[in-house]
Z-matrix of the N, CA and C atoms (Angstrom, degrees):
N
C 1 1.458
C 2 1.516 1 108.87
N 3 1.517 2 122.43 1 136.91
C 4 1.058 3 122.16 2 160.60
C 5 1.460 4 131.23 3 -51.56
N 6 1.525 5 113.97 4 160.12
C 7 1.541 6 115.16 5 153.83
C 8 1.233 7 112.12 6 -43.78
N 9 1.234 8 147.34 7 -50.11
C 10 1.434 9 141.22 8 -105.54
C 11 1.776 10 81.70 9 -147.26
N 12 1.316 11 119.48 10 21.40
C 13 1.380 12 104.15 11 -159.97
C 14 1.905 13 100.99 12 -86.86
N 15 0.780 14 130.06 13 163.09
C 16 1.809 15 134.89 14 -168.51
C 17 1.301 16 96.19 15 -145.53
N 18 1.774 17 83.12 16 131.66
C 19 1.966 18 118.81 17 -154.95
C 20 1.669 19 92.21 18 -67.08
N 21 1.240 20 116.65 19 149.08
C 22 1.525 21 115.90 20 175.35
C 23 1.643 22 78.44 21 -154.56
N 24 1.578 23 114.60 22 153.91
C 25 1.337 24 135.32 23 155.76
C 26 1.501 25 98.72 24 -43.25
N 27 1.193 26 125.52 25 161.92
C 28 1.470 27 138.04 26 140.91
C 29 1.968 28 100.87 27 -145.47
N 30 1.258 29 92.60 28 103.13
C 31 2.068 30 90.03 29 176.97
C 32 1.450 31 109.73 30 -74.34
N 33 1.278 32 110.98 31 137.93
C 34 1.615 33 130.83 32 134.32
C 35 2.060 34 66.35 33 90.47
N 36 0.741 35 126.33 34 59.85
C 37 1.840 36 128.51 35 146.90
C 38 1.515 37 105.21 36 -115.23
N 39 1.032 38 78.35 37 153.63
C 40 1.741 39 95.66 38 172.64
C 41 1.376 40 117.91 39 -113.63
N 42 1.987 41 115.57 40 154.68
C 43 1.391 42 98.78 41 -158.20
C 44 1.798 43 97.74 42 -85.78
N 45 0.923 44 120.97 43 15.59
C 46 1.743 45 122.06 44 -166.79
C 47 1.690 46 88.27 45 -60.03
N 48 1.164 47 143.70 46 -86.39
C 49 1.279 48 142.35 47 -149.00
C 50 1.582 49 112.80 48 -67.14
N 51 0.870 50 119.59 49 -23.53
C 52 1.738 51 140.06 50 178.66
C 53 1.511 52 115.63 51 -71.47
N 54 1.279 53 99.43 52 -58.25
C 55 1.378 54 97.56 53 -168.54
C 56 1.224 55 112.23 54 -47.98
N 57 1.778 56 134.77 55 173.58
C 58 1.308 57 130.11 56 174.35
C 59 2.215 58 88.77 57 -140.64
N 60 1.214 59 83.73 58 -154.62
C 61 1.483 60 94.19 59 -163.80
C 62 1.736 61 111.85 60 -107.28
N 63 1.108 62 118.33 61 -178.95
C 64 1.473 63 91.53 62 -163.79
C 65 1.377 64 130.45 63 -101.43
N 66 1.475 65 98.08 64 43.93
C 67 1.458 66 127.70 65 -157.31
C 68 1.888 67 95.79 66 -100.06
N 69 0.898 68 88.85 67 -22.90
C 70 1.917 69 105.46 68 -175.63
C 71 1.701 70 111.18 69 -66.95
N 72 0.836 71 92.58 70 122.29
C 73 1.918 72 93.88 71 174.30
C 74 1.431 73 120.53 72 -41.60
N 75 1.524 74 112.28 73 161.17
C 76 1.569 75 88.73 74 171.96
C 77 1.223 76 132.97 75 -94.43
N 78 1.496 77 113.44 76 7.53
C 79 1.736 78 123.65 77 156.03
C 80 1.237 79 110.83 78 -76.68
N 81 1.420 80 123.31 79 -29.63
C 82 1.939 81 113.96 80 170.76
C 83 1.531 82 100.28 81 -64.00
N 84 1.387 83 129.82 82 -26.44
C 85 1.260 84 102.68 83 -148.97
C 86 1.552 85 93.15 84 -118.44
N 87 1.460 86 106.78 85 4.23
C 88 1.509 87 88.95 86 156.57
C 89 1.696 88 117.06 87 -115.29
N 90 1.339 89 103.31 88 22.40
C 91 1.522 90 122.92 89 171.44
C 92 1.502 91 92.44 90 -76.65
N 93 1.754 92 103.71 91 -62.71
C 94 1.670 93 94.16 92 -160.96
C 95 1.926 94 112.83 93 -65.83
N 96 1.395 95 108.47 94 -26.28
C 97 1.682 96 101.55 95 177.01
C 98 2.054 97 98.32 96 -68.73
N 99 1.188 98 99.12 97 -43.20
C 100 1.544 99 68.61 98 176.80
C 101 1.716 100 140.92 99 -77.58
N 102 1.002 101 82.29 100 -17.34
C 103 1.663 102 91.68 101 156.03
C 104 1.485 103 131.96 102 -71.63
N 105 0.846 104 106.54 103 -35.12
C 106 1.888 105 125.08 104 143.40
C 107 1.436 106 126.87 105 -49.42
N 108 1.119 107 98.30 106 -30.72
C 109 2.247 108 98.38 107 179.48
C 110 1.467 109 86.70 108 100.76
N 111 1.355 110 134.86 109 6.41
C 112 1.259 111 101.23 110 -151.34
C 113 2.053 112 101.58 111 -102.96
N 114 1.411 113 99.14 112 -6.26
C 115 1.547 114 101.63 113 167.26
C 116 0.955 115 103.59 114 -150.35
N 117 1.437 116 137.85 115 74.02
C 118 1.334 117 136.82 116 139.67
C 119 0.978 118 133.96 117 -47.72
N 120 1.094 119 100.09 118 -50.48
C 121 1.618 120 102.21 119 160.51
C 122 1.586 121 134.93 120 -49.40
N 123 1.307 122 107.78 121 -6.45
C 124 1.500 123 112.84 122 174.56
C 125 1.832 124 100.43 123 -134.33
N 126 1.107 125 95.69 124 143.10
C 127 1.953 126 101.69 125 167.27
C 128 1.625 127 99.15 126 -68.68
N 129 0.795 128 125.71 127 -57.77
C 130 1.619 129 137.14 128 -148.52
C 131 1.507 130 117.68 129 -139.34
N 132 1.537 131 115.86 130 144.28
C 133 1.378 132 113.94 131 168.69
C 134 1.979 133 109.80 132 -44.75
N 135 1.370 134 105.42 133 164.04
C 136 1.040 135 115.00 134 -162.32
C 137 1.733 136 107.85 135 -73.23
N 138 1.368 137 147.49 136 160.09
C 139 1.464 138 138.72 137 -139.37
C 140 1.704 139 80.84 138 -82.80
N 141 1.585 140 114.46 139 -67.24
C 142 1.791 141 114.32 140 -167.72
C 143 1.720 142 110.36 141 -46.27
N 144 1.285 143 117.50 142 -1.62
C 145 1.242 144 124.55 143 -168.62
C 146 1.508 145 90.94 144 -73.82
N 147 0.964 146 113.78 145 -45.08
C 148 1.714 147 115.55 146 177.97
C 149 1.218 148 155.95 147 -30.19
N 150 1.846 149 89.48 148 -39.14
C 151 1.300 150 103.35 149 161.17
C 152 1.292 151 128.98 150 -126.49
N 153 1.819 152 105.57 151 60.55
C 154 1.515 153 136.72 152 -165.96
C 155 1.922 154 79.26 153 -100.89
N 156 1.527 155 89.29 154 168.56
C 157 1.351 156 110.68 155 138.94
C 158 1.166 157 125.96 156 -44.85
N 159 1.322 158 135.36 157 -164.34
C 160 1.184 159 165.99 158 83.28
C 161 1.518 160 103.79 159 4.55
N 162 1.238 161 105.70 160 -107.39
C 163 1.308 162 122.05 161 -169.19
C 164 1.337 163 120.70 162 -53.05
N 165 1.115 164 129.51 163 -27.26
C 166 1.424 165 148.51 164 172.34
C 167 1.168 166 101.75 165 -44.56
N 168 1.832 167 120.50 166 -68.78
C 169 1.698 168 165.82 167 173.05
C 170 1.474 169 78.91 168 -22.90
N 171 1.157 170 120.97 169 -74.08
C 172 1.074 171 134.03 170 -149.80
C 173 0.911 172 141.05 171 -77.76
N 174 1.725 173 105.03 172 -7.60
C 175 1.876 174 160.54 173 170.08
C 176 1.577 175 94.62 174 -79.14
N 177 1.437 176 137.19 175 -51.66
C 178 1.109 177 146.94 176 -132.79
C 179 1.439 178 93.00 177 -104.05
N 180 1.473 179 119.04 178 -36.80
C 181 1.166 180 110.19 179 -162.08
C 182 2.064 181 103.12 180 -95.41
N 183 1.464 182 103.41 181 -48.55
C 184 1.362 183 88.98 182 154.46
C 185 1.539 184 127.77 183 -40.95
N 186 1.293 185 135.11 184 -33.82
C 187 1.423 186 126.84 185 -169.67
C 188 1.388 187 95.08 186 -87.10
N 189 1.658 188 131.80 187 -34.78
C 190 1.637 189 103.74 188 163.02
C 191 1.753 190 115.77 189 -56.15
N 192 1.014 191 111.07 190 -41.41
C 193 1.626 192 108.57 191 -176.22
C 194 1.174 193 126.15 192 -52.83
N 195 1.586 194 116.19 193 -42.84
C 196 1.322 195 128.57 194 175.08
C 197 1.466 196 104.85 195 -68.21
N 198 1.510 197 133.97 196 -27.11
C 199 1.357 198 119.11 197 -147.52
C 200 2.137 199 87.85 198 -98.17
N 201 1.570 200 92.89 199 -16.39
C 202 1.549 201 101.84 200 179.74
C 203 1.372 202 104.15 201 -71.29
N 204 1.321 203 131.16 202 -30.07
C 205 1.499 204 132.69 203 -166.05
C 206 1.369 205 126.43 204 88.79
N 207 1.914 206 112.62 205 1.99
C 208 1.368 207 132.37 206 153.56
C 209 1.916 208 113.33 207 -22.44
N 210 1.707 209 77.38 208 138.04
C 211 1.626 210 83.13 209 178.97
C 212 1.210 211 110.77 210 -94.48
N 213 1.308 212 132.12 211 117.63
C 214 1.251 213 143.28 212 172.48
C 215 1.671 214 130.52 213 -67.93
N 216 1.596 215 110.05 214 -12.45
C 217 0.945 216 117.05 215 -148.93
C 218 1.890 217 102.73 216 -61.91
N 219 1.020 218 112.35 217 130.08
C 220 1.610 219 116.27 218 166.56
C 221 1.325 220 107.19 219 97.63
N 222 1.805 221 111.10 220 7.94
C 223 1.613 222 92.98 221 -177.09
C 224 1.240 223 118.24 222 -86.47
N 225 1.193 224 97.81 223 158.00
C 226 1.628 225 118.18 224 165.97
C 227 1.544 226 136.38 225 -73.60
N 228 1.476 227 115.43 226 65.86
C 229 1.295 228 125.96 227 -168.44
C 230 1.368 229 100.14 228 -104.55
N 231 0.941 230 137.58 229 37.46
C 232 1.373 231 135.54 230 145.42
C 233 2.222 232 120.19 231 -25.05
N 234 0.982 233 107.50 232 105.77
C 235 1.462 234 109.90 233 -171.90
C 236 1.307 235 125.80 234 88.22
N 237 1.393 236 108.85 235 -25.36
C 238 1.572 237 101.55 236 171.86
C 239 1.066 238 135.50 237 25.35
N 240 1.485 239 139.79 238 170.46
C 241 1.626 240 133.31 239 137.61
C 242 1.592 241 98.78 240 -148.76
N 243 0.781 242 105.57 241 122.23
C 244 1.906 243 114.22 242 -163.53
C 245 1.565 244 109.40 243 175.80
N 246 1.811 245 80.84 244 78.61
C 247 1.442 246 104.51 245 163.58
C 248 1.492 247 136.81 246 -81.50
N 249 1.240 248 145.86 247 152.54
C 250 1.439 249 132.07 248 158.97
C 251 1.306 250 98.88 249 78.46
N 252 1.338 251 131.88 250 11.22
C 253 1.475 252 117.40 251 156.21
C 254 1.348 253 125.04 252 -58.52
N 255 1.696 254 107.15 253 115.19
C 256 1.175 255 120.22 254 -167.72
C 257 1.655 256 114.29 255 -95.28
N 258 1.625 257 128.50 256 144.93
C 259 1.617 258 113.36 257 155.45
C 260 1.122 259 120.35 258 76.86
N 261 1.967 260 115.44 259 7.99
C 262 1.647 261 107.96 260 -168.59
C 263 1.040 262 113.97 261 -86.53
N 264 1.309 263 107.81 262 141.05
C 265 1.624 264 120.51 263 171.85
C 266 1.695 265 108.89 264 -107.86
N 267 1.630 266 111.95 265 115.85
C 268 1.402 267 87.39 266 -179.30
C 269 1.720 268 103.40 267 -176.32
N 270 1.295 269 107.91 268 -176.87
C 271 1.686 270 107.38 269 -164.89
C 272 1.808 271 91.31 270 -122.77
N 273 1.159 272 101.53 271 119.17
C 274 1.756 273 119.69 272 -173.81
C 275 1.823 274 92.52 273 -137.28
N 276 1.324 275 114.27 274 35.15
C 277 1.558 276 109.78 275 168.09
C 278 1.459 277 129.65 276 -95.76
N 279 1.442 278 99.23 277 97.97
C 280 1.408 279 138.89 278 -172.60
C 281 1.649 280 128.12 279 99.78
N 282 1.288 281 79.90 280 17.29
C 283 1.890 282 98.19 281 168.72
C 284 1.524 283 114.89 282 -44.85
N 285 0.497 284 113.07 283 160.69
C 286 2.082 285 134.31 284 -178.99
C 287 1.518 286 113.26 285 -116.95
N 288 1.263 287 121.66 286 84.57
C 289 1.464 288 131.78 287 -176.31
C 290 1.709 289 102.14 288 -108.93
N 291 1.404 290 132.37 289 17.76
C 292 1.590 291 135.61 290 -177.54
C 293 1.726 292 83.39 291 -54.26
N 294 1.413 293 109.38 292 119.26
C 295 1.643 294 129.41 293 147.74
C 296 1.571 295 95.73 294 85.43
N 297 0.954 296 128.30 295 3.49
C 298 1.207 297 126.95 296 177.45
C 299 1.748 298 119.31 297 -45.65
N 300 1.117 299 130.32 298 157.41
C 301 1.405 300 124.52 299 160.25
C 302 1.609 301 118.13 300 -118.27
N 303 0.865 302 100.53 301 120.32
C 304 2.013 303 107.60 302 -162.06
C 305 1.413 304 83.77 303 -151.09
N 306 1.318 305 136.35 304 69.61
C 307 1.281 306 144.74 305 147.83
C 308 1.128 307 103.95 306 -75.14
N 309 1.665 308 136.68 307 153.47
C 310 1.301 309 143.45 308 176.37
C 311 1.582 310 120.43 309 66.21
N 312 1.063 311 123.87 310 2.40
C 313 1.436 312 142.53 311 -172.64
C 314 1.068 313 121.60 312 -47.09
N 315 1.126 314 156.91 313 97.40
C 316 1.206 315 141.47 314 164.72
C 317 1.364 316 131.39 315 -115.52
N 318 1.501 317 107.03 316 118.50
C 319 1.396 318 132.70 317 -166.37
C 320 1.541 319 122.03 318 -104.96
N 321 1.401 320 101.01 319 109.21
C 322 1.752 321 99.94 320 -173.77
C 323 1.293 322 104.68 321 -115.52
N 324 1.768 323 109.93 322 103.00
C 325 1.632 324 113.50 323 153.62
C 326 1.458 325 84.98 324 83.00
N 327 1.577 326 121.66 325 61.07
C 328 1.160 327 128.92 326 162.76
C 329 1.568 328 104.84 327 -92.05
N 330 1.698 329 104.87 328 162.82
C 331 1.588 330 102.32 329 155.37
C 332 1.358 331 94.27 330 -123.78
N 333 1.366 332 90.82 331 120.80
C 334 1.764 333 107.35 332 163.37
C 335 1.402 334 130.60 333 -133.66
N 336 1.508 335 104.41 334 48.26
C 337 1.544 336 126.06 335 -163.89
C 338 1.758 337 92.80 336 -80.85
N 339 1.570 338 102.62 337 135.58
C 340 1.405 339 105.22 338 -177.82
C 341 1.752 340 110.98 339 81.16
N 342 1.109 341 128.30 340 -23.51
C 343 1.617 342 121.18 341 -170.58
C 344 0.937 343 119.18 342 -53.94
N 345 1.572 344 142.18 343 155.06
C 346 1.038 345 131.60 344 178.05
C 347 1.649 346 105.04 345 -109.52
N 348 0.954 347 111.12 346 151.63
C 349 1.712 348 108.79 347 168.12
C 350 1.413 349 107.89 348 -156.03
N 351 1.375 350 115.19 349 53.01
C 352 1.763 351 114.35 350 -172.98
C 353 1.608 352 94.53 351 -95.01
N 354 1.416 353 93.98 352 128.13
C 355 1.422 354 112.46 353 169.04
C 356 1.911 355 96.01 354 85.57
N 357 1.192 356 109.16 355 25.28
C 358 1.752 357 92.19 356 178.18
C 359 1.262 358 108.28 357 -89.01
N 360 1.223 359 123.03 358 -165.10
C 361 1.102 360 111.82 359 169.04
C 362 1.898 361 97.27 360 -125.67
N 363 1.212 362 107.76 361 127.99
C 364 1.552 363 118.21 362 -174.29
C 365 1.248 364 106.22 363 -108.40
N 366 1.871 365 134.30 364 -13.42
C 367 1.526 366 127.82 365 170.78
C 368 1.792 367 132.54 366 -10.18
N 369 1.090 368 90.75 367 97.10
C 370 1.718 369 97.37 368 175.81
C 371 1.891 370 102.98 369 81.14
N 372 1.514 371 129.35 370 18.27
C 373 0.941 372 119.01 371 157.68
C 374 1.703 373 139.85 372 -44.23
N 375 0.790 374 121.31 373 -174.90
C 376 1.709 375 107.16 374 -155.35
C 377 2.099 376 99.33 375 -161.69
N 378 1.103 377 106.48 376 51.11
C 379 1.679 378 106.16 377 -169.12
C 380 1.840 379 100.29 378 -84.19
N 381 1.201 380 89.67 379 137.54
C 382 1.481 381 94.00 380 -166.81
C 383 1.831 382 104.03 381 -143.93
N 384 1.332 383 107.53 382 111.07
C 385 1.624 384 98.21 383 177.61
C 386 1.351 385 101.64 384 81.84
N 387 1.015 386 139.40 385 11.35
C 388 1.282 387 137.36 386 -171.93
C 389 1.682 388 138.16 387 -88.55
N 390 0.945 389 134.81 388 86.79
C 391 1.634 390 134.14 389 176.13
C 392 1.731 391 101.47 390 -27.83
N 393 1.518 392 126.72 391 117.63
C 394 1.065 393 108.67 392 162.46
C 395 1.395 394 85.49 393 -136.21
N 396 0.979 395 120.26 394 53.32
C 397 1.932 396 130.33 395 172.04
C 398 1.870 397 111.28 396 -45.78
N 399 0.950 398 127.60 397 87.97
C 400 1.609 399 119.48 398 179.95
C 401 1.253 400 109.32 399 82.34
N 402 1.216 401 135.90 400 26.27
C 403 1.253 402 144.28 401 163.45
C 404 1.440 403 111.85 402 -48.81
N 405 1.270 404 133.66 403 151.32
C 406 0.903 405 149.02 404 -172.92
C 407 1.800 406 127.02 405 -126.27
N 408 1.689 407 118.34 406 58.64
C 409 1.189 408 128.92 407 -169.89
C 410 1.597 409 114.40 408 -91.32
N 411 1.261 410 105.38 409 41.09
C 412 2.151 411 107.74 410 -170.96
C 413 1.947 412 84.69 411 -66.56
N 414 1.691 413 87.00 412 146.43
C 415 1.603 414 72.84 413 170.96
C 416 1.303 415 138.94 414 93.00
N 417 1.514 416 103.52 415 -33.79
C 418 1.769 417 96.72 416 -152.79
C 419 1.904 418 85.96 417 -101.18
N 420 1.218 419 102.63 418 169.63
C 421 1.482 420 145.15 419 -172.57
C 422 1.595 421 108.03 420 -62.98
N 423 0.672 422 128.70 421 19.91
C 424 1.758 423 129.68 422 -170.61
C 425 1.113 424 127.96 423 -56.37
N 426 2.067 425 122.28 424 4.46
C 427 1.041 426 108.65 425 175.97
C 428 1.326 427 130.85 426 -63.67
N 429 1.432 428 107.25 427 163.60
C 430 2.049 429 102.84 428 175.58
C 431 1.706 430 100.35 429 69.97
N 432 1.005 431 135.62 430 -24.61
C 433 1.371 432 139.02 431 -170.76
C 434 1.959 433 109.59 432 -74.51
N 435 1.373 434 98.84 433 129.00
C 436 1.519 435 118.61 434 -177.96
C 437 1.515 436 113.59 435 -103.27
N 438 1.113 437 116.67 436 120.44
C 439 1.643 438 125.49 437 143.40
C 440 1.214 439 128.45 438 -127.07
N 441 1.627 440 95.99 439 126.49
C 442 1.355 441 111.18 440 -178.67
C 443 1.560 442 130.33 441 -131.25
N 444 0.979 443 101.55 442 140.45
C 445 1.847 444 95.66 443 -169.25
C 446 1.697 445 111.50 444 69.26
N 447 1.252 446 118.06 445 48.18
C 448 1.400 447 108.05 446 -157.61
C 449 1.533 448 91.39 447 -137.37
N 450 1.404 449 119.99 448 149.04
C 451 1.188 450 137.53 449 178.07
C 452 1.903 451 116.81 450 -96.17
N 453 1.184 452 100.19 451 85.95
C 454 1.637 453 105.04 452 -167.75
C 455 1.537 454 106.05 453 -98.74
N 456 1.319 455 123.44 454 -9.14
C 457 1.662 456 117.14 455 159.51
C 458 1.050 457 129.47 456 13.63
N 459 1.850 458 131.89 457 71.66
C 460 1.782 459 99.62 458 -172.39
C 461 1.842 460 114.54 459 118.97
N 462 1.660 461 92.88 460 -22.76
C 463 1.629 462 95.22 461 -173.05
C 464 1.156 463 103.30 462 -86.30
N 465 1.663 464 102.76 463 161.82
C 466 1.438 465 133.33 464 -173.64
C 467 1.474 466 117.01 465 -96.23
N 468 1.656 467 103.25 466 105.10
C 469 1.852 468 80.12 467 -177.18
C 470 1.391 469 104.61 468 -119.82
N 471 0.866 470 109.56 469 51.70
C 472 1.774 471 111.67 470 -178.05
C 473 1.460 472 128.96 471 -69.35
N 474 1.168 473 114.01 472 149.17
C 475 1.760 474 123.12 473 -147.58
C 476 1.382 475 94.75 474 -1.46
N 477 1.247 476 123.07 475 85.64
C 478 1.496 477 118.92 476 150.54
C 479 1.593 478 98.17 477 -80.38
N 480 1.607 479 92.28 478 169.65
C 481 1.752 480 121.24 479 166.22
C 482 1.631 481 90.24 480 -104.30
N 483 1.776 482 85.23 481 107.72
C 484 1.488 483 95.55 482 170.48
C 485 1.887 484 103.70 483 -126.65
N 486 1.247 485 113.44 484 -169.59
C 487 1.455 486 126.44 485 -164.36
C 488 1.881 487 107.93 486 135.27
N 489 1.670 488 86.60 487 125.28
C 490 1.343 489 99.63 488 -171.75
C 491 1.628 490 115.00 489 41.73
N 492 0.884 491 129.32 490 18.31
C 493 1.843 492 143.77 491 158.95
C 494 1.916 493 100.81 492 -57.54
N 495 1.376 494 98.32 493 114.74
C 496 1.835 495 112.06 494 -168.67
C 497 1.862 496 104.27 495 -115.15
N 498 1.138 497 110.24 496 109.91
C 499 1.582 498 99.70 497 165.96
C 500 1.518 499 108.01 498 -116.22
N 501 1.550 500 100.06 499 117.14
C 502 1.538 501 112.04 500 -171.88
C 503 1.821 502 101.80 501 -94.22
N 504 1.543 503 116.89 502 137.61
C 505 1.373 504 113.89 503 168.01
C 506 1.676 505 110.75 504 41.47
N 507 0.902 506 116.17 505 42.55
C 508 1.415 507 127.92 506 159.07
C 509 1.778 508 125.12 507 -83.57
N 510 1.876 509 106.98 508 141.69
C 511 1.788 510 85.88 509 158.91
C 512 1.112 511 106.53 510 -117.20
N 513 1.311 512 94.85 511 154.33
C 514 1.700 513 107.05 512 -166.58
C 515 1.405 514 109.94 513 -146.60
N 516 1.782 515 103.00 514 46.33
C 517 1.340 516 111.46 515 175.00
C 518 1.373 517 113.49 516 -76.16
N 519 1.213 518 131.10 517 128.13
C 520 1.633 519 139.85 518 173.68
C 521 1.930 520 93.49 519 81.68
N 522 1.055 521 109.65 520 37.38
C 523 1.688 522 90.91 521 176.54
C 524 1.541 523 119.42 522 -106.66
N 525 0.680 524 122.43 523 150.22
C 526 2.004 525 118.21 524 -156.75
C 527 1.925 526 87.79 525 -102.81
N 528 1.159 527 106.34 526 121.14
C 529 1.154 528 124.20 527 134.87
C 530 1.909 529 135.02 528 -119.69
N 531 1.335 530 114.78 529 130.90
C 532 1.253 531 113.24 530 -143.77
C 533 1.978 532 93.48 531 -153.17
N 534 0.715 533 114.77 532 149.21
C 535 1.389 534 135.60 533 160.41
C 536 1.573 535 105.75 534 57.21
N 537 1.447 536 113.40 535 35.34
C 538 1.851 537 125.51 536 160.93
C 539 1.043 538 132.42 537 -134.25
N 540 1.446 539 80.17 538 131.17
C 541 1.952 540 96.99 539 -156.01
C 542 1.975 541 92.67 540 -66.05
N 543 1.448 542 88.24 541 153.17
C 544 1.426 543 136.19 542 -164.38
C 545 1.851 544 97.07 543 -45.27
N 546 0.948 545 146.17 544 117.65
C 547 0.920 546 150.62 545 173.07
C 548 1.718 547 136.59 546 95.06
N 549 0.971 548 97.56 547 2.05
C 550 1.977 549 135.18 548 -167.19
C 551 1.275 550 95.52 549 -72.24
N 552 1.729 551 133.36 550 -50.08
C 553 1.250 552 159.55 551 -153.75
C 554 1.654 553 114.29 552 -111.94
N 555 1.329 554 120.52 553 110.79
C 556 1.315 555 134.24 554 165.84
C 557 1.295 556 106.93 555 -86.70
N 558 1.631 557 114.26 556 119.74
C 559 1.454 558 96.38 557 146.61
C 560 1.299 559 110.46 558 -149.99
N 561 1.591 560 102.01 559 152.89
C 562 1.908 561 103.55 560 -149.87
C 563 1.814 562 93.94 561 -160.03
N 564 2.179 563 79.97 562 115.35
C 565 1.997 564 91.23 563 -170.89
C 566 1.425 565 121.18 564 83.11
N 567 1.828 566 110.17 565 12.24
C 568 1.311 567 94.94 566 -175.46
C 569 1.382 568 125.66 567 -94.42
N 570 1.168 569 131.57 568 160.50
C 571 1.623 570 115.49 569 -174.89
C 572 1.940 571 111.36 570 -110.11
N 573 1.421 572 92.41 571 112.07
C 574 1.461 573 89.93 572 166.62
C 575 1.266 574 127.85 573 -116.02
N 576 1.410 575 110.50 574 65.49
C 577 2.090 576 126.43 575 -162.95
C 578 1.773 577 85.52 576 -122.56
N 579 1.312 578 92.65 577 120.04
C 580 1.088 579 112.62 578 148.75
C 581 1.786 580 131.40 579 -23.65
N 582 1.609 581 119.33 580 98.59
C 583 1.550 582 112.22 581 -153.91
C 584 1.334 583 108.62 582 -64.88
N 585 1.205 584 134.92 583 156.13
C 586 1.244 585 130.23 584 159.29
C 587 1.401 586 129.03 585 -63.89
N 588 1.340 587 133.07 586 169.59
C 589 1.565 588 134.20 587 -144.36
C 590 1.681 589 80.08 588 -97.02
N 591 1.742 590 96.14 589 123.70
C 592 1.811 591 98.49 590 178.86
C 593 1.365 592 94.90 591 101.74
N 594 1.463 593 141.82 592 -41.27
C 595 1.330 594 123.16 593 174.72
C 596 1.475 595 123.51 594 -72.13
N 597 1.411 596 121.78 595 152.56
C 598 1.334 597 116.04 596 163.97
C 599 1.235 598 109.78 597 -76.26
């Protein structure tokens, strides 16, 4: 999308192809949620939004999207800053979160099969019910961070920064853990058996 580009509806799109990175102003980037459905309700990021970062901007405008129920799938949030997201329900499958900050997060009955989040920061996350099928967490920040009841099949957890990090009733068949020291990692009830043909 251009600089100069002018907000028009587009129905039943999703913000996956739209979004840009958080290099975008915060009238581009609340051009592209509103063109999405995903803030109609507002013309524009909020006025104090203004004198954010970048990335912050760009924190602010994802948390209208998510609270809209916008499909995220495939975006490009690379760097983020989008803390204290509370209660989300939402589809981030194959999103781009590399360096992101999503400390405090909490995600209920997300799909985030394929996402990347290497090098994010996940501190005190809260994943609950969650698809993280082939996820991609090399790197990222996971201390204090909970998953439970969550389908991790496939994920990448390589040298994370872990400590007190709990995965309750999880599967975590084929999931790579690699480069954490011995005790950093709780896990309690989880199933790592091979699913049956037809199971996820």
């Amino acid at each position: 999308m251009g600089r100069h580009a002018r907000a028009r509806k587009i129905p039943s799109m999703s913000v996956s192809k739209r979004f840009r990175t958080p290099h975008d102003s915060g009238r581009q980037v609340a051009i592209l949620c509103k063109e999405t459905g995903a803030t109609l309700f507002m013309a524009e990021l909020p006025k104090e939004a203004d004198t954010e970062p970048p990335a912050r901007r760009m924190g602010i405008a994802l948390e209208l999207a998510l609270r809209a129920e916008a499909d995220l799938s495939g975006a490009d949030l690379r760097g983020v800053i989008a803390q204290d997201l509370q209660s989300f329900e939402g589809k981030l499958a194959g999103a781009d979160f590399t360096g992101a900050d999503l400390s405090n997060l909490e995600c209920i009955g997300c799909d985030v099969r394929q996402t990347r989040f290497a090098g994010a920061s996940l501190a005190k996350a809260d994943f609950r019910g969650c698809d993280l099928r082939g996820a991609d967490l090399t790197g990222a920040d996971i201390r204090h961070a909970q998953f439970q009841f969550c389908n991790a099949r496939g994920a990448l957890f390589v040298n994370p920064l872990a400590d007190q990090t709990y995965f309750w009733t999880t599967k975590l068949y084929d999931a790579t853990f690699s480069g954490v020291e011995p005790g950093k990692i709780i896990f309690e009830d989880c199933n790592y058996s091979e699913p049956d043909a037809g199971e996820d």
